[in-house]
C-alpha positions as CSV (number, residue, x, y, z in Angstrom):
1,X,-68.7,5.0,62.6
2,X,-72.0,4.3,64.3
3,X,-71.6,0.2,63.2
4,X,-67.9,0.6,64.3
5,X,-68.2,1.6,67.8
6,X,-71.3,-0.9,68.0
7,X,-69.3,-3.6,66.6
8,X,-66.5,-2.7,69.2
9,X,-68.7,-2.5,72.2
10,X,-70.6,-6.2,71.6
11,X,-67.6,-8.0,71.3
12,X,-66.6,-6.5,75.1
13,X,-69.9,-8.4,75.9
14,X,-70.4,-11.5,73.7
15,X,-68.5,-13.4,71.6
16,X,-69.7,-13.9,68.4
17,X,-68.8,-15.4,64.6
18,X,-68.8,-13.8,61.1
19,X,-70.1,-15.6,58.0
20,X,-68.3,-16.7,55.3
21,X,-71.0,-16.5,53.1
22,X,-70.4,-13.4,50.6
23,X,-73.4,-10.6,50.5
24,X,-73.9,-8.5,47.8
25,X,-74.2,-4.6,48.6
26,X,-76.2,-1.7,47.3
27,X,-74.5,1.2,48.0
28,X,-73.9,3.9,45.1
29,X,-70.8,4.7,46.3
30,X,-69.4,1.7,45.1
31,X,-70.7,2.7,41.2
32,X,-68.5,5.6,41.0
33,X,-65.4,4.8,43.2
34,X,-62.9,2.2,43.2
35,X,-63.3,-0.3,45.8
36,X,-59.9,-0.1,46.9
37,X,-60.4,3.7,47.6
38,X,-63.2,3.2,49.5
39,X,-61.6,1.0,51.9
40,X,-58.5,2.8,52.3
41,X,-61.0,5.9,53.5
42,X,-62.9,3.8,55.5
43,X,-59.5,2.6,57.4
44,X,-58.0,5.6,58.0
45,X,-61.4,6.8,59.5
46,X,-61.7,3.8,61.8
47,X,-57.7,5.0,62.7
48,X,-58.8,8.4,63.5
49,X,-62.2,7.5,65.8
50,X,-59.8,5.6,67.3
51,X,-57.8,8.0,67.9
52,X,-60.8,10.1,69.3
53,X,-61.5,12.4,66.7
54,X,-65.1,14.3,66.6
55,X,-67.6,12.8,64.6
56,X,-68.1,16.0,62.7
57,X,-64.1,16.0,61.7
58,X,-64.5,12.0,60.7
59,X,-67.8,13.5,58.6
60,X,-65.7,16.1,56.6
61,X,-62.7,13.9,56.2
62,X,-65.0,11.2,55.0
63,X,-66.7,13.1,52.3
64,X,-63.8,14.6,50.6
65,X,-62.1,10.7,50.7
C-alpha cells in the first residue's frame, strides 16, 4: 500500500499525467494467479486502507487473497 498512499499524497500536491504506453511487468505472482484475481485483491485492499485498516491486517488479508 506503500505506492498507494504515495500516489494519493502527490496528487494533493501536483498534478500530474499517466502514460498510455503499456509496460510489461515481472512479478511472479502473475505466473501462477489469474490476473483478474489479483486485481480484485488488490481492490478490496486499497478499500480497506481506506477504510483505515492496519498495515499488518491489509498484510494477512493480502497473502491469503
Amino acid at each position: 500500500m506503500e505506492e498507494y498512499d504515495f500516489m494519493k499524497r502527490v496528487r494533493e500536491i501536483k498534478k500530474f499525467n499517466i502514460l498510455k504506453e503499456s509496460t510489461t511487468v515481472s512479478i511472479p505472482k502473475y505466473a501462477t494467479n489469474f490476473w483478474l484475481r489479483i486485481q480484485l485483491a488488490n481492490g478490496k485492499a486499497i478499500r480497506i486502507f481506506k477504510k483505515g485498516v492496519s498495515p499488518e491486517v491489509i498484510h494477512t488479508f493480502y497473502k491469503k487473497a
